[in-house]
Rosetta silent file (secondary structure, phi, psi, omega in degrees, C-alpha in Angstrom):
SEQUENCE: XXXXXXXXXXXXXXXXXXXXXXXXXXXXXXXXXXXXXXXXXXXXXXXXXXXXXXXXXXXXXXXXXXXXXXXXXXXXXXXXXXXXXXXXXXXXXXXXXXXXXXXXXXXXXXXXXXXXXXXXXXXXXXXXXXXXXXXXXXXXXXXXXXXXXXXXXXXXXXXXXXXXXXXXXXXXXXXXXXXXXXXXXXXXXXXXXXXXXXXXXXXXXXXXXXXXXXXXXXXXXXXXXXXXXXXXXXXXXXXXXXXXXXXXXXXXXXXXXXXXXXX
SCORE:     score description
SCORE:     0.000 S_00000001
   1 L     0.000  151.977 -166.277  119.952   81.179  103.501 S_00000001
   2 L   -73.566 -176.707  163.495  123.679   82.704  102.792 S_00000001
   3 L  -119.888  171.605 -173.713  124.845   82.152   99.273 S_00000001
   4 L  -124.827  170.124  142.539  128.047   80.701   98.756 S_00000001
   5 E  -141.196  145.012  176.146  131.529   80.464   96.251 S_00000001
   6 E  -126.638  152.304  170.164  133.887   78.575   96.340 S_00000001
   7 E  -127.676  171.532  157.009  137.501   78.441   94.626 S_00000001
   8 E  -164.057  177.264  167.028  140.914   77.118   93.969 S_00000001
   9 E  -135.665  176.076 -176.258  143.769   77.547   91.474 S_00000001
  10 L  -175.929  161.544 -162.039  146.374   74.901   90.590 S_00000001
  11 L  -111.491  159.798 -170.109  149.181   75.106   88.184 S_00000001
  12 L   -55.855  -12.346  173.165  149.041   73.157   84.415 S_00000001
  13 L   -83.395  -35.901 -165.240  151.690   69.966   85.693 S_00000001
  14 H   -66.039  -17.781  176.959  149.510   69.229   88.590 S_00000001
  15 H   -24.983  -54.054 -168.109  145.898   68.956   86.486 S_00000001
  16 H  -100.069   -1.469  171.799  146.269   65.415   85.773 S_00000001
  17 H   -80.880  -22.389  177.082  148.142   64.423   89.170 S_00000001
  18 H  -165.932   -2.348  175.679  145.400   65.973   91.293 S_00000001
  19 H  -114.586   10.128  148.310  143.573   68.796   90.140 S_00000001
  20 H   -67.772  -57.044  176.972  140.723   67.338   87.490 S_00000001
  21 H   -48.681  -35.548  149.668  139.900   65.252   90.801 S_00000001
  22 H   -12.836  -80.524  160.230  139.221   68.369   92.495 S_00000001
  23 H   -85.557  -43.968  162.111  136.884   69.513   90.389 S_00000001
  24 H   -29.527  -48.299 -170.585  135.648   66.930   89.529 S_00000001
  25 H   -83.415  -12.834  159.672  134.725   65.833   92.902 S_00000001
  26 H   -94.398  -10.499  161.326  133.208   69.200   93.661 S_00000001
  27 H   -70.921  -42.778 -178.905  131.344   69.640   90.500 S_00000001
  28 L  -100.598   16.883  166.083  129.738   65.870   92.229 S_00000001
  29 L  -154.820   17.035 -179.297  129.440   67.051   95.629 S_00000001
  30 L  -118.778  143.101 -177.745  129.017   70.575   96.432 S_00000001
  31 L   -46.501  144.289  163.006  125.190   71.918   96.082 S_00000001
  32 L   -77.743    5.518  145.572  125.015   73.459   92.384 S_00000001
  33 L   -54.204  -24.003  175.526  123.747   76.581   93.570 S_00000001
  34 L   -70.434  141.350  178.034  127.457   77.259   94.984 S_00000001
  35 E   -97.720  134.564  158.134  129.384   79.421   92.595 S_00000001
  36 E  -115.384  117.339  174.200  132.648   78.155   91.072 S_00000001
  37 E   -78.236  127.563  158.197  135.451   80.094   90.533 S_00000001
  38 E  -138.423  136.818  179.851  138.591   78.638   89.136 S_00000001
  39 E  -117.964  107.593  161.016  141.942   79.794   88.285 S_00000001
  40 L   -64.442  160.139  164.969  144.110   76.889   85.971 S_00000001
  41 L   -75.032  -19.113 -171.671  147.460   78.405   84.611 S_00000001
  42 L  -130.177  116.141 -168.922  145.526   77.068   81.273 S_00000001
  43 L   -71.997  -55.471 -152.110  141.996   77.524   80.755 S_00000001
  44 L   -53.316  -47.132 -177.299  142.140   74.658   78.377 S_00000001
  45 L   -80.729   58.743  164.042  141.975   72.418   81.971 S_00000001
  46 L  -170.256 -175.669 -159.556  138.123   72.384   82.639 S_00000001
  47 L  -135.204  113.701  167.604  134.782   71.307   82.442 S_00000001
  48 L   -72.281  113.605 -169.141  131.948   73.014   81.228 S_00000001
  49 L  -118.006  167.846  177.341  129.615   73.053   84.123 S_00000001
  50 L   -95.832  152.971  160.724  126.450   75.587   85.315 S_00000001
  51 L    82.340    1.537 -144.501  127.287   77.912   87.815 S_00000001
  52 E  -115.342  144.812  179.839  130.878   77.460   86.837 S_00000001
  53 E  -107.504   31.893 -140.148  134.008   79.895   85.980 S_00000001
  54 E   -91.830  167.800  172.073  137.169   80.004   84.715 S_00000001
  55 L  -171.236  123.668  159.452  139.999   82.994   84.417 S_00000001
  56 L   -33.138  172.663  160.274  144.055   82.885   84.578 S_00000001
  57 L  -112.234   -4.817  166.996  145.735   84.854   87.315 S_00000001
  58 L   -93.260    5.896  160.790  148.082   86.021   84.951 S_00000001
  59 L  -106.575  -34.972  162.355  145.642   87.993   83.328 S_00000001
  60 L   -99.197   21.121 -154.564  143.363   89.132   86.071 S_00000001
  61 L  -150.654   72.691 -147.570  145.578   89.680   88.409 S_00000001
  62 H   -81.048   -9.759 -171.100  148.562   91.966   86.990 S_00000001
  63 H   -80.975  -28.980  174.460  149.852   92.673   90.995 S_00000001
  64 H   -81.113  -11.438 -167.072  150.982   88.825   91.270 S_00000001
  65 H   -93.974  -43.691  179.272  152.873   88.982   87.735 S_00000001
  66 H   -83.231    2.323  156.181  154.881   92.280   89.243 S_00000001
  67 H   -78.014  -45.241  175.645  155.255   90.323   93.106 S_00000001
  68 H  -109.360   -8.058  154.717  157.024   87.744   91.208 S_00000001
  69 H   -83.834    4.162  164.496  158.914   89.299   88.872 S_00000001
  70 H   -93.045  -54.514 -149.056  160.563   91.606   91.931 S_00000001
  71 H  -126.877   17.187 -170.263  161.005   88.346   93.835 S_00000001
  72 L   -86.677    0.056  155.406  161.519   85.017   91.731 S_00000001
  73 L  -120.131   20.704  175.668  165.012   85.533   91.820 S_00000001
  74 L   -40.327  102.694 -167.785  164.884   86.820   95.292 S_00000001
  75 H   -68.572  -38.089  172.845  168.573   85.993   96.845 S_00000001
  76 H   -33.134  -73.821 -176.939  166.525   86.677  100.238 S_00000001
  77 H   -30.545  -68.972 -171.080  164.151   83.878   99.648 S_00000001
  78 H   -33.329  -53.167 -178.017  167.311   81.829   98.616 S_00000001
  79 H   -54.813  -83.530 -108.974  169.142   82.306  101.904 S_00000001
  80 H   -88.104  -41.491  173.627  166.254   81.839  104.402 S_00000001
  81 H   -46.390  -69.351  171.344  165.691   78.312  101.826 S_00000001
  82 H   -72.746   -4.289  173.872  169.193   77.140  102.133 S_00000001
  83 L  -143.642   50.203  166.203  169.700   78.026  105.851 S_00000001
  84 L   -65.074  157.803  163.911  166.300   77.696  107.297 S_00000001
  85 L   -83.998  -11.273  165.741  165.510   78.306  110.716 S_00000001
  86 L  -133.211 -161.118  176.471  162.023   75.982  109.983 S_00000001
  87 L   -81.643  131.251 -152.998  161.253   74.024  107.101 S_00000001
  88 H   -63.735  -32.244 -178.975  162.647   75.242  103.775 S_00000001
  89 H   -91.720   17.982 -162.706  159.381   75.821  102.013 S_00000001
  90 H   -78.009   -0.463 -164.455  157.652   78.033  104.995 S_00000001
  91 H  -119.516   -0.090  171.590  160.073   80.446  102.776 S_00000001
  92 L   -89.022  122.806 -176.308  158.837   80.466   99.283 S_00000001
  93 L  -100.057  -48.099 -178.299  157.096   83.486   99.132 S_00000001
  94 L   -85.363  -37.692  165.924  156.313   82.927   95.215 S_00000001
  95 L   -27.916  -79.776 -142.228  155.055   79.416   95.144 S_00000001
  96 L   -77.531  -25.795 -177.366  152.812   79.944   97.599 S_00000001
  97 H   -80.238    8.517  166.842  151.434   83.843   96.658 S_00000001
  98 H   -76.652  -40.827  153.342  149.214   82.350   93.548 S_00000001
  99 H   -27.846  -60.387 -177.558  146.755   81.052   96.762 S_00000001
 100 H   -45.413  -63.036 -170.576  146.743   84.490   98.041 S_00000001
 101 H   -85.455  -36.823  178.450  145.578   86.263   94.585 S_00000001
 102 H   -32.959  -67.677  178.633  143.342   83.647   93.695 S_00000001
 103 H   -26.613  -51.741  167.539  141.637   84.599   96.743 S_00000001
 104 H   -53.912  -31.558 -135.154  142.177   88.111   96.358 S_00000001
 105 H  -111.945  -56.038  166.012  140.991   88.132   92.721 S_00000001
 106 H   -54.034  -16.345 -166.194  137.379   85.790   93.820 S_00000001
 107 H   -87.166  -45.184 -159.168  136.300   87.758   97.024 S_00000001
 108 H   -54.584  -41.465 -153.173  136.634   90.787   94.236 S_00000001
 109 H   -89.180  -77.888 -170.234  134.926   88.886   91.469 S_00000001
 110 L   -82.420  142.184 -152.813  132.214   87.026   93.220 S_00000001
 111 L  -100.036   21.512 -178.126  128.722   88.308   94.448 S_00000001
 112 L   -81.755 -150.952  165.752  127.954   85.841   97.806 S_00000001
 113 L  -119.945  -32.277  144.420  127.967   86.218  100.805 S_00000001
 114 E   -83.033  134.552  157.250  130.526   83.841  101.185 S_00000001
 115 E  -115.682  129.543  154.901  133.981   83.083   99.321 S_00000001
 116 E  -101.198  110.841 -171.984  135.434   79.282  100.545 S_00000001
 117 E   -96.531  109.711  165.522  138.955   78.881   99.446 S_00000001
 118 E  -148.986  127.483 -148.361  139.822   75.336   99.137 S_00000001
 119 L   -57.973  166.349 -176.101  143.265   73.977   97.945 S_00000001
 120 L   -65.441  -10.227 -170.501  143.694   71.787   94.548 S_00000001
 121 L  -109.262   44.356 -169.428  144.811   68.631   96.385 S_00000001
 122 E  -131.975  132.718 -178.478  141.580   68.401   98.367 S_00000001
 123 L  -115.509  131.456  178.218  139.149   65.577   97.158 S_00000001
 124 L  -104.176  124.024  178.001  135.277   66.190   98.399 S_00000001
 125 L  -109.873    2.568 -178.890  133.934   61.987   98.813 S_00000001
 126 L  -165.949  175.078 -146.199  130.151   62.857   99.741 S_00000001
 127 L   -87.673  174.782 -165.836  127.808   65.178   98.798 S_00000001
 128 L  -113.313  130.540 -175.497  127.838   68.460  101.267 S_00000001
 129 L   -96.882  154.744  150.690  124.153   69.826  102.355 S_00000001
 130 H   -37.398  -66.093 -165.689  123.948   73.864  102.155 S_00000001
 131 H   -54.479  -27.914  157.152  123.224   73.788  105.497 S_00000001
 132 H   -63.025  -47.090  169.834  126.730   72.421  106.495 S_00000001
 133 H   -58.701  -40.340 -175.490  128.340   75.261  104.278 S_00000001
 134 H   -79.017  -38.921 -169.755  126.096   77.816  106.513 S_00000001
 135 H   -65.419  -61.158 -172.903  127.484   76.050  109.841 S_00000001
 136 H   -39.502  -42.368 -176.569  131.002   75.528  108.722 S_00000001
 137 L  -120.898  128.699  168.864  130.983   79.648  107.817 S_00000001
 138 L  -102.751 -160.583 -159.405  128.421   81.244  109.967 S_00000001
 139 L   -97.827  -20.702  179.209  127.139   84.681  109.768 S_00000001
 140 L   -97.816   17.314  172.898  128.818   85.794  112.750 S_00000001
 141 L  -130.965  164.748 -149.648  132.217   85.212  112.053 S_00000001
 142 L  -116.570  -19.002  167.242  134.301   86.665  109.453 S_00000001
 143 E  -169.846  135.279  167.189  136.670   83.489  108.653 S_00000001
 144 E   -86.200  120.995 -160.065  136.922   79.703  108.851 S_00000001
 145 E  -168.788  162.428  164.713  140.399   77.998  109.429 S_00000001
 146 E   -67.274   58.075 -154.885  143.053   75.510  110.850 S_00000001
 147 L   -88.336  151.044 -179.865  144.682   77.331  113.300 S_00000001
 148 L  -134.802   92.915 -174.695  148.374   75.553  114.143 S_00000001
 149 L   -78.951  -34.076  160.315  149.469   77.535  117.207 S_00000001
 150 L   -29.237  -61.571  163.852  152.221   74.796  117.336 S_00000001
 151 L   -98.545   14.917  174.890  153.610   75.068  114.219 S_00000001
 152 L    69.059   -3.016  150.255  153.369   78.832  114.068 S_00000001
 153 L  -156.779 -171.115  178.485  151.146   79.369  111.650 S_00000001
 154 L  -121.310 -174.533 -152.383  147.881   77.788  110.186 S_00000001
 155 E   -75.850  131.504 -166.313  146.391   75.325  107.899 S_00000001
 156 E  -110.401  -43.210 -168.749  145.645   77.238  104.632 S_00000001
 157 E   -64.473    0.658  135.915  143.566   74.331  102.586 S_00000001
 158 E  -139.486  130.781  167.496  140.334   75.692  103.587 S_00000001
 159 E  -142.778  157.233  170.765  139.392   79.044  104.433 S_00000001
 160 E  -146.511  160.470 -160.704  136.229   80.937  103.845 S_00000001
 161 E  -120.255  130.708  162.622  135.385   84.581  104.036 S_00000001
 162 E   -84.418  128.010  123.049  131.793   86.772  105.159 S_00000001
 163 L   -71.042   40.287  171.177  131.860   89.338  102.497 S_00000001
 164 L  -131.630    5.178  172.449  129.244   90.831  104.176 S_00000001
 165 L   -87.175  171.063  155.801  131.165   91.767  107.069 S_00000001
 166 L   -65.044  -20.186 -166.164  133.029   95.069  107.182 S_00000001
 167 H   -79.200   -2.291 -157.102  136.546   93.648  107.961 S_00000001
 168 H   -67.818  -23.816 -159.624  136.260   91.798  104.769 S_00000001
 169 H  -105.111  -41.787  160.973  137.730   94.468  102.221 S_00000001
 170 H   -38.363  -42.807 -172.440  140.032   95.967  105.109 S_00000001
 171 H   -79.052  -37.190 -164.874  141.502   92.301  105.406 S_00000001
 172 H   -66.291  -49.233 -170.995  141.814   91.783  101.388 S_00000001
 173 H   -49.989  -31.035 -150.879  143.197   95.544  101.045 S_00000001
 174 H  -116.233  -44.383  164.180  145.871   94.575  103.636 S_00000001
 175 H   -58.520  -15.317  169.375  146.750   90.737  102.579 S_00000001
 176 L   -96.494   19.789 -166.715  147.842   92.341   98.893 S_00000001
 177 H  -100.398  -31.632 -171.044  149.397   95.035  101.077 S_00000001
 178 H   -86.208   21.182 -178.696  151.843   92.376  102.140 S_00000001
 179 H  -123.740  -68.071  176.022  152.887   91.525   98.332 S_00000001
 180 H    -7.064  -69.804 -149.725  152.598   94.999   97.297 S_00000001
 181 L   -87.022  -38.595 -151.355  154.760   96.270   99.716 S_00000001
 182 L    61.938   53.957  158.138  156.808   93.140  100.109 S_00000001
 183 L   -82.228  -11.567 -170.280  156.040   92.669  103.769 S_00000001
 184 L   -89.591   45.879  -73.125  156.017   89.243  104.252 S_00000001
 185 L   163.433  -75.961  160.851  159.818   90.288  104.593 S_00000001
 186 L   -33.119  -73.637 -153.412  158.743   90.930  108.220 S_00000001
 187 L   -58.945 -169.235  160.308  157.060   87.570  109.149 S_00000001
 188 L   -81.773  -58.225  167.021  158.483   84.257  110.151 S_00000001
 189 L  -136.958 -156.222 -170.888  158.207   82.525  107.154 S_00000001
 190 L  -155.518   31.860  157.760  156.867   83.770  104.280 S_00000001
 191 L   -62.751 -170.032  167.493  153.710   81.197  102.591 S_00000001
 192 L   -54.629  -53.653  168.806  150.447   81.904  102.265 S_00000001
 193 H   -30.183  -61.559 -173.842  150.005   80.806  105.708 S_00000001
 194 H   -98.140   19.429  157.153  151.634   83.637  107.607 S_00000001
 195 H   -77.661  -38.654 -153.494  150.371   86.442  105.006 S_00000001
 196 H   -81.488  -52.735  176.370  146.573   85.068  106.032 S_00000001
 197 H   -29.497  -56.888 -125.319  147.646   84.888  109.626 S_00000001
 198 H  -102.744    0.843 -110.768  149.198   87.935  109.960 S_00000001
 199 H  -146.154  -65.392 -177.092  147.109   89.982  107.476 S_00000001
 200 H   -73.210  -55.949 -179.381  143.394   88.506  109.557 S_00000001
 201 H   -75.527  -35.408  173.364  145.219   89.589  112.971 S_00000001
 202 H   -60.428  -29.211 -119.463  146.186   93.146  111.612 S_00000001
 203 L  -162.904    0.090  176.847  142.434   93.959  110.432 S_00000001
 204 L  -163.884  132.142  166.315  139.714   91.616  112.365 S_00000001
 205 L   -73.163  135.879 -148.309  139.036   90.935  115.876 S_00000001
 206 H   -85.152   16.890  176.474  139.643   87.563  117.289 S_00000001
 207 H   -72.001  -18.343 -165.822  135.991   87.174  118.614 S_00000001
 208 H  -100.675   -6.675 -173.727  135.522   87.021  114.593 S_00000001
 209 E  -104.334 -178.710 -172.005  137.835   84.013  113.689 S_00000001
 210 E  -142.507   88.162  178.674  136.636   80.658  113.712 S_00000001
 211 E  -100.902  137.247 -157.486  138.903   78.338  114.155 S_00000001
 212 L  -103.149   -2.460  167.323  137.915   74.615  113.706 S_00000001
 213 L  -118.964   82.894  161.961  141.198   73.132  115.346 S_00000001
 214 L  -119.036   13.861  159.079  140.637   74.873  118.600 S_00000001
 215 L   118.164   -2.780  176.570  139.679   71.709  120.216 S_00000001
 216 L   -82.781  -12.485  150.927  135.996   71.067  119.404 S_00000001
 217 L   -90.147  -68.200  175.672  136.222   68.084  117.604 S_00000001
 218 L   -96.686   16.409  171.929  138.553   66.227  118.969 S_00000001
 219 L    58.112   22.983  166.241  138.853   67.779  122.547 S_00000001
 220 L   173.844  141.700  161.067  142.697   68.988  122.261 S_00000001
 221 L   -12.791   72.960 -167.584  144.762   70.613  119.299 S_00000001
 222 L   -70.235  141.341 -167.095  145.513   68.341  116.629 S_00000001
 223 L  -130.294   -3.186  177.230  148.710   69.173  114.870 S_00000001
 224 L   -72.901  -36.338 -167.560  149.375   66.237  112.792 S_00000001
 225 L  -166.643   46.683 -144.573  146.606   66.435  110.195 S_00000001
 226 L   -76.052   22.819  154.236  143.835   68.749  111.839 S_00000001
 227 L   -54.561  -76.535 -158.512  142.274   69.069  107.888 S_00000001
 228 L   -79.767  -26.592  164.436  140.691   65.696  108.035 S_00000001
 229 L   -93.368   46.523  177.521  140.467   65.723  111.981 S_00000001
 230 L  -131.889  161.018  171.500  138.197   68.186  111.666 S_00000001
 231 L   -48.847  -30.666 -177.760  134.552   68.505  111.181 S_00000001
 232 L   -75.097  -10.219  174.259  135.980   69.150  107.335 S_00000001
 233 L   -57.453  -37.469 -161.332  137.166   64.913  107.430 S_00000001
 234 L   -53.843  -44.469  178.895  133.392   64.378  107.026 S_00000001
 235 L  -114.936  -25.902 -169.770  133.192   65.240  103.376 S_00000001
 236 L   -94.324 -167.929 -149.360  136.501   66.340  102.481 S_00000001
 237 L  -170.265  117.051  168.307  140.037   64.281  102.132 S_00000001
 238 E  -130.138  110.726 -168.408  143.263   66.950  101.887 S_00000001
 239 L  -105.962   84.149 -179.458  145.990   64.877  100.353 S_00000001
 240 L   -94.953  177.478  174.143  148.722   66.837  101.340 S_00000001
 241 L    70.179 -100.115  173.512  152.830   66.282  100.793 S_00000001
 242 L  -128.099   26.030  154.180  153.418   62.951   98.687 S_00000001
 243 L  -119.779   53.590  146.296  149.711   61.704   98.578 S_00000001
 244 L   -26.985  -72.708 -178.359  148.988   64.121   96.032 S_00000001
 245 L  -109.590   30.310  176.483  147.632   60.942   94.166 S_00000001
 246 L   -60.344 -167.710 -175.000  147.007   58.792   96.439 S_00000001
 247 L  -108.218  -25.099 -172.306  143.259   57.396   97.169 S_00000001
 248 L  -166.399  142.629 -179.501  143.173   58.946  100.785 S_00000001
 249 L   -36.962  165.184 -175.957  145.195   60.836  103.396 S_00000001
 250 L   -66.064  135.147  179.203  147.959   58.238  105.275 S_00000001
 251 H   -41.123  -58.293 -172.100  145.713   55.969  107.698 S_00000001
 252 H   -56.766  -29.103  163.471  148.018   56.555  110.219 S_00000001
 253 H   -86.806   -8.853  140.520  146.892   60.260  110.744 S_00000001
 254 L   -42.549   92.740 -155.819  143.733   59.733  110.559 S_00000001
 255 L   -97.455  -47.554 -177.194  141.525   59.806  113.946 S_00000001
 256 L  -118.803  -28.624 -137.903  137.469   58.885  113.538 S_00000001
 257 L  -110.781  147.060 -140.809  136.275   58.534  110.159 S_00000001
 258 L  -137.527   14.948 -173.802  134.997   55.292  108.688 S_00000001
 259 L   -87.820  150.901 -174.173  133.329   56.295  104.981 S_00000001
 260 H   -49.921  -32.485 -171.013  134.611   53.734  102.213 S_00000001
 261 H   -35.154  -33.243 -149.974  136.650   57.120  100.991 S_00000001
 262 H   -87.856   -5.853 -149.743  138.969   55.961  104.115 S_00000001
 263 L  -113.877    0.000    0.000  139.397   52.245  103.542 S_00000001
């Protein structure tokens, strides 16, 4: 059986709006054999658990502290913000690049065979078997995701990585290439999203992605909410936008699932 890790980061206002439920709820419902990595802006904002991790990103990770001090007064960003051509945050390039190093900073860090990247506003409501973690990421594919060919680019709140493939340190080597470099310059918008896209299309073949909203669950592209209308609805709950603290994603978006989490 693979081994697994999983992470997130989250910044010190959001802790008590959504990301002690986080961990919490994955400290009660992911096998304890899964390793957890976490990066808080404050260390102070955890729970001593086995198996369990913490580290800043402003300490392990000195390429995001010199990515945002080149671009946190970026007048670029600022235009493409105030005059988007999409929606104004597809264009914060520094919000969104703390995802990015976490990631970067865990596939480097951790010794699985897996890394699972899953965002701070995501509540896990039942416990997860191992064996769902090996289906969800198999062995023959090199990453698990949300693709939104619709909306140009895809769903970011879970992804997971083989480190045991080859493309894996080619793709990490090339997603900090686009921070480095400032490439995401280039792109369409400039999140997390279209670094992972575009970063996973330079560097792995597309026999290798795994995308879980390509139509296998619900038997055509969901584009409203294809987290939870996904095979990932079963244990997980991604309370994106303004039900950060809500009890459960909006009803209304919401397609099969019937666990008390939902009612």
């Amino acid at each position: 059986m693979s081994s697994f890790t999983v992470t997130t980061t989250w910044g010190s206002k959001h802790w008590d709006v959504y990301g002690r439920r986080c961990i919490q709820s994955i400290e009660k419902h992911w096998p304890q054999e899964v390793k957890k990595i976490y990066y808080p802006d404050d260390v102070a904002q955890s729970f001593g658990a086995v198996n369990t991790e913490y580290y800043t990103l402003k300490e392990t990770q000195p390429a995001l502290q010199k990515f945002i001090e080149r671009n946190k007064d970026s007048e670029y960003i600022k235009q493409r913000m105030e005059k988007p051509l999409r929606s104004a945050f597809e264009y914060d390039a520094v919000r969104f690049s703390w995802k990015v190093f976490c990631m970067i900073d865990a596939a480097k860090r951790c010794k699985t065979d897996r890394l699972i990247f899953v965002d701070a506003d995501t509540v896990t409501y039942k416990d997860i078997p191992m064996t769902w973690l090996e289906h969800i990421a198999p062995a023959d594919k090199f990453s698990t995701f949300l693709g939104r060919p619709k909306k140009g680019f895809s769903e970011t709140g879970f992804i997971t990585f083989n480190l045991q493939m080859p493309q894996a340190k080619a793709f990490f080597n090339r997603w900090q290439q686009y921070y480095d470099e400032d490439l995401w310059k280039n792109l369409k918008g400039f999140t997390d999203s279209f670094t992972y896209d575009a970063a996973r299309i330079d560097t792995t073949e597309r026999n290798l992605d795994n995308d879980l909203n390509d139509g296998r669950f619900l038997g055509y592209r969901g584009s409203k909410h294809p987290f939870v209308n996904s095979e990932l609805g079963e244990y997980m709950d991604h309370l994106k936008g303004d039900r950060k603290d809500a009890k459960n994603s909006k009803a209304s978006l919401k397609v099969k699932w019937e666990h008390d989490h939902w009612k």
